[in-house]
GUMIVEX-562562 format. One record per residue (C-alpha): residue in one letter; residue number from 1; z, y, x. Coordinates in Angstrom, 2 decimals. Layout:
<pts>
  residuo  num       zz       yy       xx
        A  NUM        Z        Y        X
...
</pts>
This chain:
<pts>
  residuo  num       zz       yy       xx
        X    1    12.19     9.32    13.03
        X    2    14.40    11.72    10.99
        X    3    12.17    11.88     7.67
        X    4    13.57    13.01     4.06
        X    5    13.85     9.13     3.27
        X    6    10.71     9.73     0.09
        X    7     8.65    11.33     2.48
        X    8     9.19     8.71     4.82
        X    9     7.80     6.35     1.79
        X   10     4.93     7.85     1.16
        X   11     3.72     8.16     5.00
        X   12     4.59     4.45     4.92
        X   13     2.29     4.02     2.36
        X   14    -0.84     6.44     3.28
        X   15    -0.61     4.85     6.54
        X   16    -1.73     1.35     5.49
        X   17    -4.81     2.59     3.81
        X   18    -6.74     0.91     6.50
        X   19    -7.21    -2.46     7.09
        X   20    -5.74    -6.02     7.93
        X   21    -4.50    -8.77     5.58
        X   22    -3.21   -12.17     6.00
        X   23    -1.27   -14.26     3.50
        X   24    -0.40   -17.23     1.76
        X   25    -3.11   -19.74     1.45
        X   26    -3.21   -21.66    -2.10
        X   27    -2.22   -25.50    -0.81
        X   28    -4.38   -26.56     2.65
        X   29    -7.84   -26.34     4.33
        X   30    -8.68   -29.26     1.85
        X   31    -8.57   -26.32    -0.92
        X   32   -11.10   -24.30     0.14
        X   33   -14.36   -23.82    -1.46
        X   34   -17.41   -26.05     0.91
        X   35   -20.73   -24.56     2.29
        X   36   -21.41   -21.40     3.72
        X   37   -19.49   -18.38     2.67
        X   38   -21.55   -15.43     2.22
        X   39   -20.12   -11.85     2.61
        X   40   -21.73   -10.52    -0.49
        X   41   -20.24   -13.65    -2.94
        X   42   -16.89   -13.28    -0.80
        X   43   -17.00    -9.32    -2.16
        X   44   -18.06    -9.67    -5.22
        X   45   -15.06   -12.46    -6.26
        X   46   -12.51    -9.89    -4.42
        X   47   -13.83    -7.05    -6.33
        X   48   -13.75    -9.20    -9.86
        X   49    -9.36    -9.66    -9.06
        X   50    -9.51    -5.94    -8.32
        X   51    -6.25    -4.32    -9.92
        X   52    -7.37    -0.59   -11.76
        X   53    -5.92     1.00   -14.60
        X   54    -6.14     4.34   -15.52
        X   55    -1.92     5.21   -15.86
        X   56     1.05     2.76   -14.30
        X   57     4.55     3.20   -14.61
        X   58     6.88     1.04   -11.88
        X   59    10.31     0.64   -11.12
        X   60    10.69    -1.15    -7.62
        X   61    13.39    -2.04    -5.44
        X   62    13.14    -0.70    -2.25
        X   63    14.07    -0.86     1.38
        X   64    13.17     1.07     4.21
        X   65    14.14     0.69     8.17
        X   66    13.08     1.80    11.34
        X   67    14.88     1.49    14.83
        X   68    17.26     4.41    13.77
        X   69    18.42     3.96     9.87
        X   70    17.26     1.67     7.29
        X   71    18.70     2.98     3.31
        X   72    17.42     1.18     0.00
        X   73    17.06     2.20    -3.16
        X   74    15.10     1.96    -6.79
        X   75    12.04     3.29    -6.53
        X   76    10.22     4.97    -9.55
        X   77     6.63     5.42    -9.43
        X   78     4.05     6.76   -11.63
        X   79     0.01     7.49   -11.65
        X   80    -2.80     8.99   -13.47
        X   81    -5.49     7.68   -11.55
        X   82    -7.74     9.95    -9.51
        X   83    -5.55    12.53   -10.35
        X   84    -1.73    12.23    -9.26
        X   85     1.17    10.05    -7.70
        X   86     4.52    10.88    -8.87
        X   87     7.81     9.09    -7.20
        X   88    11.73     9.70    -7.55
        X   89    13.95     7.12    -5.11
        X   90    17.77     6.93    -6.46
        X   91    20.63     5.18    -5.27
        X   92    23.69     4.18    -7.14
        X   93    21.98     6.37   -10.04
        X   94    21.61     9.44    -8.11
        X   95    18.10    10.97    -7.40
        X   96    18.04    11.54    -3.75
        X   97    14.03    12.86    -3.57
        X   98    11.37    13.31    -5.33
        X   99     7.60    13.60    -4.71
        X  100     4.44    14.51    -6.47
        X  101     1.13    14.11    -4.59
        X  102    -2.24    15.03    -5.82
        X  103    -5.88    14.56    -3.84
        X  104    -5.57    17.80    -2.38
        X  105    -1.41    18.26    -1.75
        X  106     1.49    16.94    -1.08
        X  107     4.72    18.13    -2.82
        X  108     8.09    16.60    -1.31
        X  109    12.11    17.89    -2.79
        X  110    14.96    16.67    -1.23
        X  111    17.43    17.08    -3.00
        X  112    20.22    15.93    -0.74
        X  113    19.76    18.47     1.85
        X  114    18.12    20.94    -0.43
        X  115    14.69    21.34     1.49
        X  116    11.49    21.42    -0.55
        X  117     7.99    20.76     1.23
        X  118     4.28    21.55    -0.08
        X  119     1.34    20.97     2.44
        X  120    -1.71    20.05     2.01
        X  121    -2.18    16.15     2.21
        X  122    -4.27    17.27     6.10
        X  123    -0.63    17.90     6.84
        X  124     0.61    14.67     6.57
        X  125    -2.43    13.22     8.55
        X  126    -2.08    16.08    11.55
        X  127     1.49    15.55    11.95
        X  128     2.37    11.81    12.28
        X  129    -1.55    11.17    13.45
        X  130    -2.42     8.55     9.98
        X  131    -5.13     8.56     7.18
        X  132    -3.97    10.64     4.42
        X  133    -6.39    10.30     1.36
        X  134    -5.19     9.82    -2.38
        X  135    -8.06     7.19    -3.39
        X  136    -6.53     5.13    -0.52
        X  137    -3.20     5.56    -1.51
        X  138    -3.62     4.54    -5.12
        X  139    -5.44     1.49    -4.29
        X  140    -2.22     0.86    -2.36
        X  141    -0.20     0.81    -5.04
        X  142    -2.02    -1.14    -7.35
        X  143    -2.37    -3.69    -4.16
        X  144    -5.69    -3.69    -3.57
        X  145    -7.54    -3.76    -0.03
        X  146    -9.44    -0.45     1.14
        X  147   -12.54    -0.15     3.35
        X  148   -14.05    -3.27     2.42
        X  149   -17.29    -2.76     3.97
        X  150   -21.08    -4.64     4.24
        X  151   -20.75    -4.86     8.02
        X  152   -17.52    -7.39     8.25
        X  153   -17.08   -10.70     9.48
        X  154   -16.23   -13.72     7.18
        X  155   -14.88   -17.07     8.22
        X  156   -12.34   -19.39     7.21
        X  157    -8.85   -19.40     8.96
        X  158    -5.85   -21.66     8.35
        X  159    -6.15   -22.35     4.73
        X  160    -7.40   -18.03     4.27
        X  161   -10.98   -16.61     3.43
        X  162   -10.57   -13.79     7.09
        X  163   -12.59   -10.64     6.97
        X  164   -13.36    -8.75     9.49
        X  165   -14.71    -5.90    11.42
        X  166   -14.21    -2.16    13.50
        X  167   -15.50     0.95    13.82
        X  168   -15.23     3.32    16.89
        X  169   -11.40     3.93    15.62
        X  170    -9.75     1.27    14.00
        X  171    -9.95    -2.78    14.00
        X  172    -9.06    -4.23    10.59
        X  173    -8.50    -8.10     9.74
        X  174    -8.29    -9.31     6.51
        X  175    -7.04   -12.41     5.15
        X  176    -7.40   -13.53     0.86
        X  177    -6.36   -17.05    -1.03
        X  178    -9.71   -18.68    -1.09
        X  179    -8.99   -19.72    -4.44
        X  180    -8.21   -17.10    -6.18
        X  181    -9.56   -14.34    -3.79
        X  182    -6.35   -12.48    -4.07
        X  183    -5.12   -10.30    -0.95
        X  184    -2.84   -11.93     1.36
        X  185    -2.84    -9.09     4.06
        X  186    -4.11    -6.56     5.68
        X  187    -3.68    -5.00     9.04
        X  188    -4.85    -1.85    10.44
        X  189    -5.20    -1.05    14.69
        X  190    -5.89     2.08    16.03
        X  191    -7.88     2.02    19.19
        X  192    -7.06     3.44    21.91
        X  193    -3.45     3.89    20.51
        X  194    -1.81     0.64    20.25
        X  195    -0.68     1.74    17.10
        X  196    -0.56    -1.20    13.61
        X  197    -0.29    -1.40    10.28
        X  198     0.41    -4.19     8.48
        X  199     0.31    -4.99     4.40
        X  200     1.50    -8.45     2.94
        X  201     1.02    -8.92    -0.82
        X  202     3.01   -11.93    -2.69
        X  203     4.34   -13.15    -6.07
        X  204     1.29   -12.64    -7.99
        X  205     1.84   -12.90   -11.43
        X  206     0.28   -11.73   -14.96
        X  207     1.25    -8.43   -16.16
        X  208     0.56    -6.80   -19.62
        X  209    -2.26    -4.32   -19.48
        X  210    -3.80    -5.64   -16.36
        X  211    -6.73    -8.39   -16.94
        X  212    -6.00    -9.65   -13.48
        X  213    -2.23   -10.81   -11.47
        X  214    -0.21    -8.13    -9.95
        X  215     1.33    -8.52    -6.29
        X  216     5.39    -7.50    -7.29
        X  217     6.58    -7.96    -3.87
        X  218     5.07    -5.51    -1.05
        X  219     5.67    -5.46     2.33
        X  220     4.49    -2.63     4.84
        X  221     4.95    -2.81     8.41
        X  222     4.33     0.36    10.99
        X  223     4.23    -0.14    14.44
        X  224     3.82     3.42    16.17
        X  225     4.02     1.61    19.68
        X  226     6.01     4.79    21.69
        X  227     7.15     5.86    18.43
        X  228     8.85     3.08    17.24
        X  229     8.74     0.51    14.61
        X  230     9.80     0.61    10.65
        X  231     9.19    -1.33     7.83
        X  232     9.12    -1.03     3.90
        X  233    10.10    -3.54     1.04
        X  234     8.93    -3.15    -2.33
        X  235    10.01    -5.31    -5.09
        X  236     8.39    -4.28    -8.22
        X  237    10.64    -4.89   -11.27
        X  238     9.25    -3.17   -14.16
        X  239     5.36    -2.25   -14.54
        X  240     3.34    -0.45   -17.80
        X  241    -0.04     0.08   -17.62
        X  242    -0.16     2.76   -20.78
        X  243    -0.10     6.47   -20.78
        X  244    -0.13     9.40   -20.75
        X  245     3.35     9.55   -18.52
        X  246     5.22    13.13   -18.10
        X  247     5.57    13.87   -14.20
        X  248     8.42    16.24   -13.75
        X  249     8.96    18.32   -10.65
        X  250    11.38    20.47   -10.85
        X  251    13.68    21.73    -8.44
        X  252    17.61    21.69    -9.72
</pts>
């Protein structure tokens, strides 16, 4: 895997808009609500901790490895929802890449090695064989699930509120604190492929400009089965929910 190192990112992140989550459980089994859980309530309580907001602004330590490099950085991260994703990764200071992606595109500048990329977001999804959509993507980042359907499964499961279900392509398994319905985890498999994602959400806490807690620690977890394994770290830092925020791409 010989990515620019913010492309890289973002693949790591389109790729998890799928499925799967399992988590931390608030305290035991003797914690979780009694009689029959119904998939409807279940939905409705997840979508009422739902983290939206129409601009954020994040700085995030991260760290990225894979079976051939790992490098860390500070990430900085900004959206306009529905419209665009805007990160720069630096190390020691310096801005090593920079990326701007939009529902349609997918702008990537390297500036160590000097190469600039703009494709289509298909691109990204034809090449390395993932989901590339920006609605998915943005509910990423604000650490929400995605394709939380009518047709899943609910049970409980060590201490965890467990959704699940599949379609003809991918399996996903979900797993939320049955307390506060906040999202644990989520992995995504691909049929056929022996390919896995996996999302784990932690250190909830209250944020100014959000009504509900904010995940700051992310972890993402690819395994591409004949194309090896990597893994992502985020540790979110600094977050502002106001706007508007300037997106610079430029190219020196």
């Amino acid at each position: 895997m010989r990515f620019p190192f913010l492309a890289f990112l973002a693949i790591l992140l389109l790729s998890t808009c799928n499925r799967k989550v399992a988590g931390p459980a608030a305290g035991g089994t003797d914690d979780l609500p009694t009689g029959k859980l119904r998939l409807a309530q279940v939905l409705r309580a997840i979508d009422d901790k739902r983290a939206t907001s129409e601009w954020m602004d994040a700085r995030a330590r991260v760290d990225v490895a894979s079976e051939n490099f790992s490098i860390g950085g500070t990430a900085y991260i900004r959206l306009h929802r529905d419209k665009a994703i805007w990160m720069s990764v630096k190390k020691f200071g310096i801005e090593g890449a920079r990326a701007l992606i939009r529902p349609d595109s997918f702008f990537l500048y390297n500036r160590l090695e000097g190469e600039y990329i703009a494709e289509p977001l298909s691109y990204i999804e034809e090449k390395y064989k993932i989901p590339a959509r920006f609605d998915l993507l943005q509910e990423i980042f604000f650490g929400n699930a995605v394709f939380l359907t009518e047709d899943l499964e609910v049970s409980r499961d060590n201490g965890s509120i467990r959704l699940m279900g599949r379609n003809r392509e991918f399996a996903g398994d979900y797993r939320y604190d049955p307390v506060t319905y906040q999202l644990s985890s989520m992995e995504l498999q691909e049929l056929g492929q022996s390919r896995a994602v996996t999302v784990s959400n932690a250190s909830y806490a209250a944020v100014d400009g959000l009504s509900v807690s904010f995940p700051r620690n992310r972890r993402v977890e690819v395994d591409g089965a004949t194309e090896g394994t990597a893994s992502m770290d985020l540790e979110f830092t600094d977050l502002s929910f106001t706007g508007p925020l300037e997106m610079p791409f430029t190219f020196r």
